[in-house]
C-alpha positions as CSV (number, residue, x, y, z in Angstrom):
1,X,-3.0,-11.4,5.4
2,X,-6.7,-12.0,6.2
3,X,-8.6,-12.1,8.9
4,X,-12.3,-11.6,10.0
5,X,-13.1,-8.0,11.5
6,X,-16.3,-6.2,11.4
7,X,-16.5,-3.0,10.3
8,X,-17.9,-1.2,7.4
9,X,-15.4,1.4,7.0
10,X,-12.8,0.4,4.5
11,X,-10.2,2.9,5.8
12,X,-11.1,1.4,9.1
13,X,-9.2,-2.0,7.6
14,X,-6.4,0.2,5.5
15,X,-5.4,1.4,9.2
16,X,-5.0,-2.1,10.8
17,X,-3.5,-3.8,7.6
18,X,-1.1,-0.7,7.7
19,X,-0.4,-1.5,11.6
20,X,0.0,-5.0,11.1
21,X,3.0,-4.8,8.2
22,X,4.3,-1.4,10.2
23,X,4.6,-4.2,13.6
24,X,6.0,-7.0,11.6
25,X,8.4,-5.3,9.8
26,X,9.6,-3.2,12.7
27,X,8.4,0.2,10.9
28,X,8.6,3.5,12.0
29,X,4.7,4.6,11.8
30,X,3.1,2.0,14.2
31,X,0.8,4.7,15.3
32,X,-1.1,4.7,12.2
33,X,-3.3,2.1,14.1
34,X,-4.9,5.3,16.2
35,X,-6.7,6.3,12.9
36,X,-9.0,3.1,12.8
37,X,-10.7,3.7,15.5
38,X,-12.0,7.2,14.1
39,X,-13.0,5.4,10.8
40,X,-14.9,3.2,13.2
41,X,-15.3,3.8,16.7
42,X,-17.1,0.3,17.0
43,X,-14.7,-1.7,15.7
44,X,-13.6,-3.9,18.3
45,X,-10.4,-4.8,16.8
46,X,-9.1,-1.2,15.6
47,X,-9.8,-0.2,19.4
48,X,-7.7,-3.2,20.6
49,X,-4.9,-2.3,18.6
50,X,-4.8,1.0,19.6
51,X,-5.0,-0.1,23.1
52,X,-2.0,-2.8,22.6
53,X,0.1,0.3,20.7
54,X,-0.3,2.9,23.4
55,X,-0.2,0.6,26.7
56,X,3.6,1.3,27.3
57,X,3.5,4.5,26.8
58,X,0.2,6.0,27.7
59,X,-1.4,3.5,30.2
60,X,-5.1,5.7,30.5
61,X,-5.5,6.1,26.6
62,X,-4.8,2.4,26.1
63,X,-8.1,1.6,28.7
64,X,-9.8,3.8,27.4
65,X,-9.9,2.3,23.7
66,X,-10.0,-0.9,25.6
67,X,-13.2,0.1,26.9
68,X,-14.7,1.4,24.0
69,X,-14.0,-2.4,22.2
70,X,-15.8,-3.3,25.0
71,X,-19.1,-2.2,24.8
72,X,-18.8,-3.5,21.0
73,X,-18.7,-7.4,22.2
74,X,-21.7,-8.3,20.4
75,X,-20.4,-7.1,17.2
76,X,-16.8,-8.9,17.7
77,X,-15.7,-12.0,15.3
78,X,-14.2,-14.9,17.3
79,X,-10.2,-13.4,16.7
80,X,-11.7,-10.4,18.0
81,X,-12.7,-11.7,21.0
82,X,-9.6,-13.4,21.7
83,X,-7.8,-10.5,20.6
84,X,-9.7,-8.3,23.4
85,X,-9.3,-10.9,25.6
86,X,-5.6,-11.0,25.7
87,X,-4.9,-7.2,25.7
88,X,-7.1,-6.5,27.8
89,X,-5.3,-8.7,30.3
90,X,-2.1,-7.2,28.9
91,X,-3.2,-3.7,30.2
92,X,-4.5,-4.7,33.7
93,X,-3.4,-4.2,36.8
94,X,-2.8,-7.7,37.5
95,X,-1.2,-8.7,34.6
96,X,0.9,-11.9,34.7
97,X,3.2,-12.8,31.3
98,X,2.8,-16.8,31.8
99,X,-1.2,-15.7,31.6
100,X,-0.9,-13.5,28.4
101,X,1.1,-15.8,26.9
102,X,-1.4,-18.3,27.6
103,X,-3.6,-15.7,26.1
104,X,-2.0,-15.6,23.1
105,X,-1.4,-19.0,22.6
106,X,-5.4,-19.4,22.8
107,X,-5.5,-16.8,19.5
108,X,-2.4,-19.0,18.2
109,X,-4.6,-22.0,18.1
110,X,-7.7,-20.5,16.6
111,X,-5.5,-18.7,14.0
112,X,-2.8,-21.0,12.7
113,X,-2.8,-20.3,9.1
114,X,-1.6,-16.5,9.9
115,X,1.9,-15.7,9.6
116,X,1.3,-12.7,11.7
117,X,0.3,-14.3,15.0
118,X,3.6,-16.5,14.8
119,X,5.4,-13.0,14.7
120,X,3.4,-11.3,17.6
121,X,4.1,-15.1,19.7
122,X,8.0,-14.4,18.2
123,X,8.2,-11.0,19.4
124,X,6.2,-11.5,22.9
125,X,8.5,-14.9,23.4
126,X,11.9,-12.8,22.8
127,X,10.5,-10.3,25.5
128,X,10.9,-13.3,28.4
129,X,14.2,-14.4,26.5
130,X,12.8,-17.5,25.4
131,X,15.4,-16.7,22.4
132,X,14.5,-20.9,20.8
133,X,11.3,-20.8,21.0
134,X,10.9,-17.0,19.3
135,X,12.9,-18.1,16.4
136,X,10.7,-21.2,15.7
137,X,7.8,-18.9,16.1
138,X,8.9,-16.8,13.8
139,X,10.8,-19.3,11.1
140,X,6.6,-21.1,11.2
141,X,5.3,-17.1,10.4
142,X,7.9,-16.9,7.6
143,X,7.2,-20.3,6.1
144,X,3.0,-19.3,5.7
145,X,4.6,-15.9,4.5
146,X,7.6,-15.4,2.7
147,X,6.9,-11.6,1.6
148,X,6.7,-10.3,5.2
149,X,9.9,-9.0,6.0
C-alpha cells in the first residue's frame, strides 16, 4: 500500500503502515498510530490518524492532534488534505454522516487504486447499515489487494 505523505522520519511511516494493516485487519494494536506523531509532530497525516483513532474515545486528545495537522497545511500532500478534511469534520461539533461520507467519497475519488480506502468506505458504510453497498466496497478493496485480510 502506497501513498504520498511527507515526513522525513521513517518510523513516522512504520507507525501509519502498522495502523493501516492493524485497521484493515481488525487488529488488536490500533493505537500504534499515537507513536507517529512523536517521530514527527508535523506530519499532517500521522496527526490525523491519531485524531480519527482517539475521537470515540477521547474527544479533547483527538482535536488536539487535529490541530497540530493543522498548522502543518502547507506541508500536506493532496490525500493529506482530504484526509484532514474529512476527520476533521468527523470530530466537530456539527458533524453530519451524509457529509463525511461525502467526505470520504471525495478521498475515494482521488485515491482509487488503494485497497485501503474501499475498506475505510466498507467499514464507515456498515456503520449506517448500508450492508450492499459495504460489501461492494470492500469486494473492489480486495480485488486491488488480495493479501489484506
Amino acid at each position: 500500500m502506497t501513498y504520498e505523505v511527507n515526513t522525513s522520519s521513517d518510523d513516522c511511516i512504520a507507525s501509519i503502515k502498522s495502523n493501516s494493516h492493524q485497521v484493515l485487519g481488525y487488529g488488536r494494536d490500533r493505537k500504534v498510530i499515537l507513536e507517529a506523531p512523536l517521530y514527527d509532530k508535523d506530519c499532517v497525516l500521522g496527526n490525523n490518524l491519531a485524531a480519527h483513532y482517539l475521537f470515540s474515545s477521547d474527544i479533547s486528545r483527538a482535536k488536539t492532534y487535529a490541530r497540530a495537522a493543522e498548522y502543518h497545511p502547507g506541508k500536506a500532500t493532496p490525500y493529506e488534505k482530504a484526509f484532514f478534511e474529512a476527520v476533521n469534520y468527523l470530530i466537530s461539533d456539527n458533524m453530519d454522516e451524509d457529509v463525511a461520507l461525502e467526505l470520504h467519497s471525495k478521498i475515494l475519488l482521488e485515491n482509487q487504486e488503494h485497497d485501503y480506502v474501499y475498506g475505510m468506505l466498507a467499514f464507515s458504510l456498515l456503520e449506517r447499515v448500508h450492508l450492499a453497498e459495504a460489501e461492494k466496497a470492500a469486494r473492489k478493496g480486495y480485488e486491488i489487494n488480495k493479501n489484506h485480510s
